[in-house]
N, C-alpha and C positions, 0 to 999 in steps of 0.2 A: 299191638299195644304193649304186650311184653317185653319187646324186645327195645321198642322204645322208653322204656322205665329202667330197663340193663344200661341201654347205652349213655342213659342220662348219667345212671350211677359211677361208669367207671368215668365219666368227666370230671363228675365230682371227687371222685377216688385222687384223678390225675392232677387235680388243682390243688388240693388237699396236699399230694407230695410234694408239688413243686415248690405252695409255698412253706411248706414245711423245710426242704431240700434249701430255698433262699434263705429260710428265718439260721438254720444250723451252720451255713455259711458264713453266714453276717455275723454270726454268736463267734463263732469259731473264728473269723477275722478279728474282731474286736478281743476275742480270750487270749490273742497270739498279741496283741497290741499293746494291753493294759499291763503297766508293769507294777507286781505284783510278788512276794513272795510264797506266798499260796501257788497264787495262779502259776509260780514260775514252778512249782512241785508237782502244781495240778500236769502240767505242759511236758513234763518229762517223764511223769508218768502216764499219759496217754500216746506219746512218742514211741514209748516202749511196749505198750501195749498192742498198739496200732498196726506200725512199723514192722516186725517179721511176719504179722499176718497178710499185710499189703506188697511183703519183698516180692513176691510172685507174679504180681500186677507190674511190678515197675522192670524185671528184666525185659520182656517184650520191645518196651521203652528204650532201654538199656543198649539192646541187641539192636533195635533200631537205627536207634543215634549213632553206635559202632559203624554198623554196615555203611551210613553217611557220612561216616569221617572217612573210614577207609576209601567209600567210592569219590567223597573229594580229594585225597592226601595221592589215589592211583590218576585220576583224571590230572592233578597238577604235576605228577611224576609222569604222566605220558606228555604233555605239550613238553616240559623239560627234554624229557627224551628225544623229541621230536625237532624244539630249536638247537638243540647236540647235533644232532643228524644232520640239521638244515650248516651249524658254523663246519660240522668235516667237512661236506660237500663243497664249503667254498676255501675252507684251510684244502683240500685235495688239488679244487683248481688253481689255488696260489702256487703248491707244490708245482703241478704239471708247466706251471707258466714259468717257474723259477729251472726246472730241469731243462727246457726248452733254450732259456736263456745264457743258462751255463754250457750246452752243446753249443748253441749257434757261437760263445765265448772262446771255446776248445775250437772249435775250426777256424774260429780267424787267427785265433794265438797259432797254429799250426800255418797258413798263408804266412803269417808275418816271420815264420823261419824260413822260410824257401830263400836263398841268396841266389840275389840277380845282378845282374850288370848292369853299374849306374847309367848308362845310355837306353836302358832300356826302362821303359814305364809301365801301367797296369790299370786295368781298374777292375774292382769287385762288382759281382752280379749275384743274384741269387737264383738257385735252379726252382723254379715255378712247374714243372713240367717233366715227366719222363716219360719217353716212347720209347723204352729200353724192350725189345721182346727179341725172339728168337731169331728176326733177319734184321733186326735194326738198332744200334745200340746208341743211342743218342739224349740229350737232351736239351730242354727250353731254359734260356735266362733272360732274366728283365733290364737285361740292357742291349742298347745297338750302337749305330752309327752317330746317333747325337752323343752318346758317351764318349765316342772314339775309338768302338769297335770294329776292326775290320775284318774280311773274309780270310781265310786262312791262318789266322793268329795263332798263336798256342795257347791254352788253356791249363792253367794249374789247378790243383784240387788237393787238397791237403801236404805232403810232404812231395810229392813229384807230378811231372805231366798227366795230365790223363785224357788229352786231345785238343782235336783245334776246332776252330770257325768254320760252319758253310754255311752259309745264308744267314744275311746280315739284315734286318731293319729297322727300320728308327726308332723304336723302343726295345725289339725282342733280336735274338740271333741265338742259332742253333749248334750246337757241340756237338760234332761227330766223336765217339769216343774212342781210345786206341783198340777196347776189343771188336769194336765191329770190323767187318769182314772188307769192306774198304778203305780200311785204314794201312798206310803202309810208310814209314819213315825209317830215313836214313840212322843207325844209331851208333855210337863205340864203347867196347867195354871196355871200363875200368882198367888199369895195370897192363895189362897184353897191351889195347890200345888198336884191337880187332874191328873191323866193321863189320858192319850188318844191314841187313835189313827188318825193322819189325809189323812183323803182317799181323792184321785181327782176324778171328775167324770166331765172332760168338761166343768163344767163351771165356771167363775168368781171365787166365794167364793167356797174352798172346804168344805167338813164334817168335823164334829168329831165327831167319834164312839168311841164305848166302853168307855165310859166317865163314870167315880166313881162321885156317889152322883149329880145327874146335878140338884138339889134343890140347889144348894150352887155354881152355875154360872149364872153369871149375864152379859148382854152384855155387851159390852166394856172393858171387861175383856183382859188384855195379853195372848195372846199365845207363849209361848217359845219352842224351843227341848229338848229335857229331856234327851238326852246323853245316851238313853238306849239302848245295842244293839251294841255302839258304830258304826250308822250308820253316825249322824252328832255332832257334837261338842257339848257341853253341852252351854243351853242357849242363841242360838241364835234368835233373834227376827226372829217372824216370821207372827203376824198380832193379830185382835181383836177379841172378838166371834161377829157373828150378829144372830137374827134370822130372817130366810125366813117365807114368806106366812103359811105355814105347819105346822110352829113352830121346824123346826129342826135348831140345835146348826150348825153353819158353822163358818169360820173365814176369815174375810175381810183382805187382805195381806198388810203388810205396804207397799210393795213396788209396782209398777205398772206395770203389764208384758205389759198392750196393748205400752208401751213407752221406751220396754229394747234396749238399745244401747250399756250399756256394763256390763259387771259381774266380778265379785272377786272372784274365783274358791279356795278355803281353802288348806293347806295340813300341817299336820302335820310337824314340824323343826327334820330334824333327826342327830343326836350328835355320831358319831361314840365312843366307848370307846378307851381308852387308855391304852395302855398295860403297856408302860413303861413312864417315864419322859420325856423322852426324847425326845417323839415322836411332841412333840411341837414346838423342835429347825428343823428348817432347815437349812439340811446343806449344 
């Protein structure tokens, strides 16, 4: 029974403030409303009254709202940071496509110095493919016989030879290079005007064998082909002599197989003859 006469009391108590708490509310909206010069002295001096007793309620608030702006102002600095991140990645892969372009530009400006003899013709390939290892020095290009590649042709790669044709097919054919170890052509040096032979053996710089008079070669000499045989064209560049450790004659190649990307595969211009005059009008 008691306890039911308490609990009535503090309802009453709670109703009591509440509308109490609405009526000082309502007083206190309308005392802020009413324009007044009393009231507007009354307003500034309860302000002031008020106000540093209340500053301690409101930093909480204060600190609050802070910590909310910060953790908005860091969340709109990290997506920033993040589309930053996302345009490098694709400014990186611009670069890498722009440095890609300017290489593969440097190697054909280079093919397009090689002087050839105007009877002789060309077409470019790109090496797709390297089987270069320790017994085999080769590689694959994306052209064949529909292009007008044939088997044994010469192969240029930046400023001189760097091998020929074996196995030819109608989209692809293969480049034996001069250092592998079956590679063996006819070649003459520069000035003297000596011949030779240049053999591959796997690495870097090949030989030259059977070399006439090698008292009368000096490193840094040219090496050219010597047209003999008719296996490559007469004169085409093809590297320097150096000597190894040993003291044997080898030739440093002008052109750089560890960086071939594309090659000039040679072929002689063929001129059908003419029987009659005539055969020139179409008709």
């Amino acid at each position: 029974m008691l306890a039911r006469e308490q609990d009535a009391a503090w309802k009453a108590v709670r109703r009591f403030l509440l509308i109490g708490l609405i009526i000082g509310l309502v007083s206190l909206f309308g005392l802020w409303r009413v324009e007044n010069q009393r009231l507007e002295r009354f307003r500034n001096a309860l302000t002031d009254e008020i106000l540093p007793k209340t500053n301690f309620l409101l930093k909480p608030i204060t600190i609050s709202y802070q910590i909310l702006s910060d953790f908005k102002s860091y969340t709109k600095l990290y997506q920033q940071n993040q589309d930053l991140k996302n345009e490098l990645q694709k400014m990186e892969g611009w670069k890498e496509a722009a440095l890609q372009l300017e290489q593969k530009n440097a190697q054909l400006s280079l093919l397009n110095n090689v002087k050839l003899d105007l009877t002789i013709n060309w077409v470019t390939g790109q090496v797709v493919a390297d089987s270069g290892s320790p017994f085999n020095q080769s590689v694959l290009l994306n052209i064949g016989s529909q292009d007008g590649v044939q088997d044994g042709a010469a192969a240029i790669g930046g400023l001189g030879l760097v091998g020929r044709v074996s196995g030819v097919g109608q989209n692809t054919s293969r480049v034996i290079l001069l250092t592998d170890v079956s590679s063996s052509i006819p070649v003459v040096v520069q000035k003297t005007g000596k011949s030779a032979l240049l053999n591959g053996d796997n690495s870097l710089n090949p030989i030259l064998n059977f070399l006439e008079d090698k008292r009368a070669i000096r490193p840094g000499m040219r090496v050219f082909t010597s047209g003999e045989g008719k296996v490559f064209p007469k004169d085409l560049l093809i590297g320097t002599i150096v000597l190894d450790t040993s003291g044997q004659l080898r030739v440093n190649l002008a052109a750089e197989l560890e960086e071939l990307n594309y090659l000039r595969i040679l072929f002689k211009n063929t001129v059908d003859n003419l029987k009659k005059p005539g055969s020139l009008i179409l008709k």
